[in-house]
N, C-alpha and C positions, 0 to 999 in steps of 0.2 A: 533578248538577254537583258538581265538587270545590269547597269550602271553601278559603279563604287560605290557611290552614295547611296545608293538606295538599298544594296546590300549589308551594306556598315550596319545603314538605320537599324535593318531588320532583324542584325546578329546582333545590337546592343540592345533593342526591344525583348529579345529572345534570355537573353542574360541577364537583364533587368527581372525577366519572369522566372527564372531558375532560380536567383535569388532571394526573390521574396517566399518562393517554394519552398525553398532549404529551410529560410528565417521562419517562415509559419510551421514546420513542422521539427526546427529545435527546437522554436518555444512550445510547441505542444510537447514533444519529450519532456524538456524542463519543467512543465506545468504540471505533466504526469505524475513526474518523479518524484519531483520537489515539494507542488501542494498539494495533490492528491496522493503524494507516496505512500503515507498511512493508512492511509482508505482503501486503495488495491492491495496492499501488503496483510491488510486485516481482510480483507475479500480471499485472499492464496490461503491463507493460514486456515479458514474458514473452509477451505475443501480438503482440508487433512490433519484441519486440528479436531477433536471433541470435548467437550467437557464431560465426564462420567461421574456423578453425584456417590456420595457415600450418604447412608443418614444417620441423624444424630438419634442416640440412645435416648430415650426417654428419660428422664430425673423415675426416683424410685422413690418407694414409700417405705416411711420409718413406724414406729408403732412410737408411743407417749418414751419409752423406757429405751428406743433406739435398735428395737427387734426390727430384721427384715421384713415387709411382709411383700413387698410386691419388685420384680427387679427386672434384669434384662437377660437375654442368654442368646447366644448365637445360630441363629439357623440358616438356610437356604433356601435362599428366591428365584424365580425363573420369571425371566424380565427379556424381552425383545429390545433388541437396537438394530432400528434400520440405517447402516451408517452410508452405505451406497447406494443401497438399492429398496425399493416397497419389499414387504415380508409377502412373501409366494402364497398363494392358497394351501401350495401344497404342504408346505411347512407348515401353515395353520393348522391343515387335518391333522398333519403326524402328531404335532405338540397334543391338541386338543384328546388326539387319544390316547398318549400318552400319559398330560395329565389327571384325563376325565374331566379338561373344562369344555363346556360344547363353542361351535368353532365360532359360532351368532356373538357370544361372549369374549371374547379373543377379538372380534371383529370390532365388535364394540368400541372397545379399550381401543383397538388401533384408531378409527377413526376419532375418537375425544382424545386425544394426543396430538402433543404440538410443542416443538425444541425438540432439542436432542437427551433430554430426560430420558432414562429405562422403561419402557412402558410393562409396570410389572403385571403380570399374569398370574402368578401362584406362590403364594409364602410359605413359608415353613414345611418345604417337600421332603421327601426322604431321600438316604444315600446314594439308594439301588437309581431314583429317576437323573440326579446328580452325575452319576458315572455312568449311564448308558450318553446324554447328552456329552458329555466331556466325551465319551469315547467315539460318538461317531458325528463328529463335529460338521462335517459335510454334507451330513442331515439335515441339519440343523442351522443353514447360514442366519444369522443374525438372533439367535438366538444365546444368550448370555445369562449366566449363574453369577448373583449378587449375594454379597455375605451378609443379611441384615439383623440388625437387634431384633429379636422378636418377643410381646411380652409376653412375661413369665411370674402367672398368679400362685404365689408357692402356697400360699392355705385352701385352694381353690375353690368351691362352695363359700367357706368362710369369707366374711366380709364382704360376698360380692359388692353386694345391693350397695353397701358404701366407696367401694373401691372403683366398681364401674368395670367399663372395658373399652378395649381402641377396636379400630374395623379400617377400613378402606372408607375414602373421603369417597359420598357418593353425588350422581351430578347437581342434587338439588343443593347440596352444603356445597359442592366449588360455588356454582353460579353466588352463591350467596358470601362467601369467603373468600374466592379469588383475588378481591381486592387488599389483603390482609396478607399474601403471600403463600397459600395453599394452593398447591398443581395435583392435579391429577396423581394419583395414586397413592397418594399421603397417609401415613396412616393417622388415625383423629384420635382424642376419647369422643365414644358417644351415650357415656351414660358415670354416674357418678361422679365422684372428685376428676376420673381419667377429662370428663368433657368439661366439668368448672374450672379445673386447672390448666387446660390443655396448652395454653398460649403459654405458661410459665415451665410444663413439663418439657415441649418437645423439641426444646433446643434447636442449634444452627445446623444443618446440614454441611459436608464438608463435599469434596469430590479432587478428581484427577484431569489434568490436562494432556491430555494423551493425544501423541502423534498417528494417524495410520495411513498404512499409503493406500493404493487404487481400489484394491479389495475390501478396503474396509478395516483388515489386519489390525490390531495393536502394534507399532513399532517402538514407540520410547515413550517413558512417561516426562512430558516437560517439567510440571506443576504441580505440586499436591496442596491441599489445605484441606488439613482434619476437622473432623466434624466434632461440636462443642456439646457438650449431653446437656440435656435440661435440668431444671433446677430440681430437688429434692423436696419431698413433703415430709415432714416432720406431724403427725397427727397426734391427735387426742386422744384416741384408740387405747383400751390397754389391752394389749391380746391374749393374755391370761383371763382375763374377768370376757372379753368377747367371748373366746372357745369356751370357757364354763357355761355363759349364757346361749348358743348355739346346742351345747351337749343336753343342757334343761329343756330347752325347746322339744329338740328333737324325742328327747326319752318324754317326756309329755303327750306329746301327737300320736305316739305309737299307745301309748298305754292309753288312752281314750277316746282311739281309734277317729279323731280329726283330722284336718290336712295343710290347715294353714293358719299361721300366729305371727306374731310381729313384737318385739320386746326393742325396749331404749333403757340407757343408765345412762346417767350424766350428773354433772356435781353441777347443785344449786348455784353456789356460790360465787361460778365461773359462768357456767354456758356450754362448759366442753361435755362434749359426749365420749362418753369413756366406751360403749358398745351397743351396737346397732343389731338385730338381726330382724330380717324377713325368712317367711316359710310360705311355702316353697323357694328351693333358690337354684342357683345355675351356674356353671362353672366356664366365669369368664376368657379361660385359656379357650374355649370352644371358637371363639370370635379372635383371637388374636393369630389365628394362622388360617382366618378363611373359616365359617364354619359351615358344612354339610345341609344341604336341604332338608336333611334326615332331621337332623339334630335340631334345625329350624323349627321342622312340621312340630316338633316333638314340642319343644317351649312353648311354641305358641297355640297350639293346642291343646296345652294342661287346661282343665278348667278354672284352677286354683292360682293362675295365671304368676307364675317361678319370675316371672321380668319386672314386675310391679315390687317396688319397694315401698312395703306397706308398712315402715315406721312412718313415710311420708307422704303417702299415696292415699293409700287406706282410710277413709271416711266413715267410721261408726258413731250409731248413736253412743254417750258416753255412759247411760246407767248411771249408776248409783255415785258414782266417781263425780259427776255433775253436782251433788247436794253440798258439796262443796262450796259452790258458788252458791247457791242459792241459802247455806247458812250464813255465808258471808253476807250475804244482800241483806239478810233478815235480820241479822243482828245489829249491822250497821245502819241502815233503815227503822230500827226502833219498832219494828212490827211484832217483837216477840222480846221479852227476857229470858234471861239464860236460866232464871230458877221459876218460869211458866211451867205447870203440867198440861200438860191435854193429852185427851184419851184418845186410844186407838182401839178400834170395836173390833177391827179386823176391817173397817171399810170408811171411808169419809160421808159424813151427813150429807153434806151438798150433792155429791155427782158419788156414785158407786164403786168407786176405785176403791181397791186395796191392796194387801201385802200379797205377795208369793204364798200361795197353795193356800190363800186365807188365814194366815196365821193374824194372830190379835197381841197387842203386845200389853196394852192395857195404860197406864197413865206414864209420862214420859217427858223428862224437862230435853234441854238441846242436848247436851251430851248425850246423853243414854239413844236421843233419838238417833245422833250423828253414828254413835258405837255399832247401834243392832241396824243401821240402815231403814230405819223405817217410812214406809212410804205414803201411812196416813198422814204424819206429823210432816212431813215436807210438802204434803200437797195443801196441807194449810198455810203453809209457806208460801208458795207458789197463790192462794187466793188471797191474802194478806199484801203480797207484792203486786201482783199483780204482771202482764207477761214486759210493760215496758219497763219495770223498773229490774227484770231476771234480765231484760236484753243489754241494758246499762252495765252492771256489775260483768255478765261475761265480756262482755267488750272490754272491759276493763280489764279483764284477766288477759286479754289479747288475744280471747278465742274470734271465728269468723274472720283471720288475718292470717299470712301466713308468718311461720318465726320467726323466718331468713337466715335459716343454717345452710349453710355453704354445700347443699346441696342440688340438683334438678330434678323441675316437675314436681314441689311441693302442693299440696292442695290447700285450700284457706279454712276446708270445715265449712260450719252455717252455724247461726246463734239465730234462732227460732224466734221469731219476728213480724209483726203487723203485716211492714212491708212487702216480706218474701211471698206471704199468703196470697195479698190479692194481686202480687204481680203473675202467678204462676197457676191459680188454681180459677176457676169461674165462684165458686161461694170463695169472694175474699172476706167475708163476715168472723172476725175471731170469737172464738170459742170459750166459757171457760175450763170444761174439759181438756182444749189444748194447752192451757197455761199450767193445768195441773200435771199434764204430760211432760211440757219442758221444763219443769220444777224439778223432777226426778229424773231428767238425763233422756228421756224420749219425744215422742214427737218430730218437730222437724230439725233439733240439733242432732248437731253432728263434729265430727273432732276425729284428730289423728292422734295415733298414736303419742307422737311426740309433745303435739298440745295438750294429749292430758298428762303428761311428764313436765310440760312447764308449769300448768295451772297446780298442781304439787310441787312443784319447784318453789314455785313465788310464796308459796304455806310457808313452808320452809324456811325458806329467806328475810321470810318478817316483811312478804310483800314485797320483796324486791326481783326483777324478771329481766335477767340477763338471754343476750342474744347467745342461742347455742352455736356451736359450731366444731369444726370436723378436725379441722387446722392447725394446730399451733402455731408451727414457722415453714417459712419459705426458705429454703438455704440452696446456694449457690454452689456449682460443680468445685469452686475454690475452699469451700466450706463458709463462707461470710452469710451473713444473716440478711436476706432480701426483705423479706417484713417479717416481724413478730407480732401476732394476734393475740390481745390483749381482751379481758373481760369486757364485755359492752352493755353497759344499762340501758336499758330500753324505759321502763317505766318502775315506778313504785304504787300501789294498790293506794286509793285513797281511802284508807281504813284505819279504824282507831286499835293503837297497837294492842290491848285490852280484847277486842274483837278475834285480831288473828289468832293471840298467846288461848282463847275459847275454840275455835278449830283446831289448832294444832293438840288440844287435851282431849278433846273429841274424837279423833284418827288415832292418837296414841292410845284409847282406851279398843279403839280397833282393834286391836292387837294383843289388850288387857283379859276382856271379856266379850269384845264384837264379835263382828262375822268372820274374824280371821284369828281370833282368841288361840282355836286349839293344831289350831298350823304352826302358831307360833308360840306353842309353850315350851318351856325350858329353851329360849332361842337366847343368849348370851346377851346381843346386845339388843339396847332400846331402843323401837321403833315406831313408827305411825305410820299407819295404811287405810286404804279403802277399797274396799269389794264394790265389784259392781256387776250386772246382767245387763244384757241391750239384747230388747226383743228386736226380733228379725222376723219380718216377713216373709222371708224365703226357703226358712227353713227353723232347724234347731237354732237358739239365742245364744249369742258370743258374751264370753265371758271375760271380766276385766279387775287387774290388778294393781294398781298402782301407791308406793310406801317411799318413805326417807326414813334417813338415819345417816349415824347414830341420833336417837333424840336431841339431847338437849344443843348436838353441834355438826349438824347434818351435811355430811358432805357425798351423799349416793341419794338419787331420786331413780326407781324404778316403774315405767311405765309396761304394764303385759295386756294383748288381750290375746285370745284363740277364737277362731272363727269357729263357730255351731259347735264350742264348746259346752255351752249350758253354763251349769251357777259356776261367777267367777270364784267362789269361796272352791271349789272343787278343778277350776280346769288350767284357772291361771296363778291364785296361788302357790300352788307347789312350783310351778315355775319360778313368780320371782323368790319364793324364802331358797332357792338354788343360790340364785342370782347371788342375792345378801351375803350369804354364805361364804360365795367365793369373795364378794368385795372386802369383808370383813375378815378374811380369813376364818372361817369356821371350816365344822364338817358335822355336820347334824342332819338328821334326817327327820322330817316333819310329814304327818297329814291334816285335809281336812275332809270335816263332817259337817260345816255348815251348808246351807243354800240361799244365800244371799248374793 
């Protein structure tokens, strides 16, 4: 048996260790509670809190004059929330058939998902697939109906090309955007003003902090914070003179059985483009609720290619529209006076070139030659200048660059060049046949639409070459003014004002007695234009239009061409004198009978 003492010892050793037992495990309590209390409290909350995201509206587009053109409208999403448990295969199948997405796709989305974000599946669904899910909800666990803005292109066709469209953010743009604050599902712009604007269109996202208990259920919402809409575009546009200029298109292509044109109007004096259109074109709501394989197959295999916005895309030679620059160069360069004749035989002495169908125009100072487009008299131009002093002056006009109108995927064109040649061809030897080619707009130039609408722009301007652009203002959901877009000088032509006031009398007689004389007789107001033809090796020759006005204080420059139209005297202008028409307030009806 143990002794007192050595019992005592053993029961105050024993209570010494209870002790320190209790004291280590209230201060862990305490330590719990007290410093870590926050951290487990937000771990509890975290197994029965959610957050459920709303998203913010889009900002909407205004036209010049404060018309709606593109807005928002409410539809239905079907979006998975797995708040307890993985979504079952079998609910995969059911959805996928239900909504005819296949189940690989559905898979997809679950697997590139990550938080507790809606992982959405299908937008803008109809009523009937809305209430069969609502109704048999035990179908359907984790399967959830989101009410989202969805966009809504109210002129549809019209304006696409310029207005654009949103889609679903796909993995190549997250991986690239994620760090910018785009998740999976998002919707973008990915084409027009919708993707140059999109940071300033798509606004805060707002969402709910909702309680649910075991099942996953909704029980109470904690927390709300509404979602802030994006900011508004205020454009250039005028949608009166756009839909006139779409309506001329259209009634043109049919009646000369073509298939695709591209027209711009925009005021010199600014940079704003007042109306854009491309042909073929596509109707943007297609892509804002998801669009169809079908409807896919179908655009992308037009061969006149409906997606390509060919005010900016579009790369033709510029024809006759070119002799422009190349009177400029010539007169400013002292290689010609404006009261020289020289004769046209019908073909130039040096290399065999001549006019359209061999016509002869006979003795011809610059004007007359600039009016009738003649192509013996500019190709003595073109041997006179010679091709590096034509590459100088269009550079100058800021062809072979792109404008930098607040659009995407502009192209730059080509200004026919030493250079280009013997980077790209094996005989880099220039020619002077080629020089005589890119004298009159052929050969290896090339230009968009919209560049031959500023190289007439800067006529106009007395040489001065404002940046165009789509924009006006930036305006806030509060209505305040985020920026205002202001005219931007880019360059002034270095030419003697004397020089320009000789083209501008040249294009005005265009329209007097030229190649566009009897389109535009009895036309009210005063104008200056140029016809032009770009042969095409592919086919029939596209034809091209391009005038300002009113003369003497020109605030509309119209750029037109139509593809395998033939002469622009015949295919493009009746197009723009539509155009004029509406800008000016007219209503006349014109043709023509030239072939220039």
């Amino acid at each position: 048996m143990l002794d007192n003492d050595e019992f005592n010892s053993r029961l105050r050793t024993l209570m010494v260790i209870s002790v320190l037992v209790i004291a280590v495990l209230i201060g862990r309590a305490a330590y719990l509670q007290i410093y870590q209390g926050e951290y487990y409290k937000a771990l509890a909350d975290g197994n029965r809190i959610r957050i459920v995201p709303s998203m913010a509206p889009r900002g909407t587009f205004y036209d010049r004059n404060g018309q709606l053109l593109v807005t928002n409208r409410p539809g239905f999403s079907v979006s998975l929330l797995p708040l307890t448990a993985p979504i079952s295969d079998d609910v995969i199948a059911r959805l996928s058939d239900l909504l005819k997405v296949p189940t690989d796709e559905i898979k997809q989305k679950i697997a590139g998902h990550s938080g507790f974000n809606p992982i959405r599946i299908k937008t803008d669904v109809t009523p009937d697939i809305v209430s069969i899910i609502e109704e048999q909800k035990s179908q359907y666990p984790g399967v959830v109906i989101e009410v989202t803005p969805i966009r809504d292109y109210i002129l549809k066709q019209e304006g696409a090309h310029t207005f654009g469209y949103v889609s679903e953010i796909n993995d190549a743009e997250l991986e690239k955007m994620k760090d910018e604050g785009y998740k999976s599902g998002d919707i973008i712009g990915k084409f027009g003003l919708e993707k140059v604007y999109d940071k300033e269109l798509r606004g805060e996202n707002g969402g709910q902090q909702v309680e649910v208990d075991v099942s996953g259920k909704p029980v109470q919402i904690l927390g709300r914070k509404e979602p802030v809409p994006g900011d508004d575009l205020e454009l250039t546009i005028d949608i009166n003179l756009q839909q006139a200029a779409e309506k001329a298109v259209d009634e043109q292509l049919t009646q000369i059985g073509a298939h695709a044109a591209a027209a711009v109007v925009m005021n010199p004096q600014t940079g704003e483009i007042l109306a854009m259109v491309s042909r073929p074109a596509f109707d943007p709501n297609l892509f804002a609720h998801g669009i169809s394989s079908k409807d896919w197959n179908q655009l992308n295999n037009n061969p006149y290619h409906p997606m390509d916005n060919k005010t900016i895309t579009g790369e033709y030679p510029p024809g006759s529209t070119f002799k422009i620059v190349t009177g400029t160069a010539a007169l400013t360069e002292g290689v010609v006076t404006p009261e020289e004749q020289i004769f046209d035989s019908g073909h130039h002495w040096l290399i065999p070139k001549g006019n359209a169908d061999g016509e002869a125009l006979g003795w011809l100072n610059f004007r007359s030659a600039l009016a009738y487009s003649d192509n013996v008299y500019f190709y003595e131009m073109g041997n006179r200048l010679g091709i590096d002093r034509l590459e100088k002056y269009a550079r100058m006009f800021g062809l072979g660059q792109k404008t930098g109108v607040d659009l995407p995927y502009e192209a730059s064109g080509l200004v026919a060049n030493r250079r280009y040649k013997e980077k790209n061809f094996d005989d880099g030897e220039w020619y002077l046949s080629e020089t005589f080619d890119a004298a009159i707009g052929q050969g290896f130039n090339l230009v968009t639409p919209l560049q031959a609408a500023m190289v007439m722009g800067e006529i106009a301007a007395d040489g001065k070459r404002y940046k165009p652009h789509v924009v006006n203002r930036i305006i806030a959901p509060d209505g305040s003014v985020v920026k205002d877009f202001q005219p931007e000088l880019l360059s002034q032509l270095d030419v003697p004002e004397e020089d320009i006031k000789l083209i501008q009398d040249g294009l005005h007689d265009v329209t007097k007695y030229g190649t566009a004389a009897s389109s535009f007789r009895g036309f009210t107001v005063d104008i200056a234009g140029k016809t032009g033809t770009a042969e095409n090796s592919q086919g029939r020759d596209h034809g091209w239009f391009v005038a300002y006005g009113p003369f003497d204080n020109p605030n509309i420059v119209v750029a037109v061409i139509v593809e395998n139209g033939g002469y622009g005297s015949q295919s493009a202008v009746p197009i723009g004198r539509k155009i004029l028409e509406a800008a000016f307030g007219l209503n006349q009806d014109g043709s023509s009978d030239d072939k220039k």
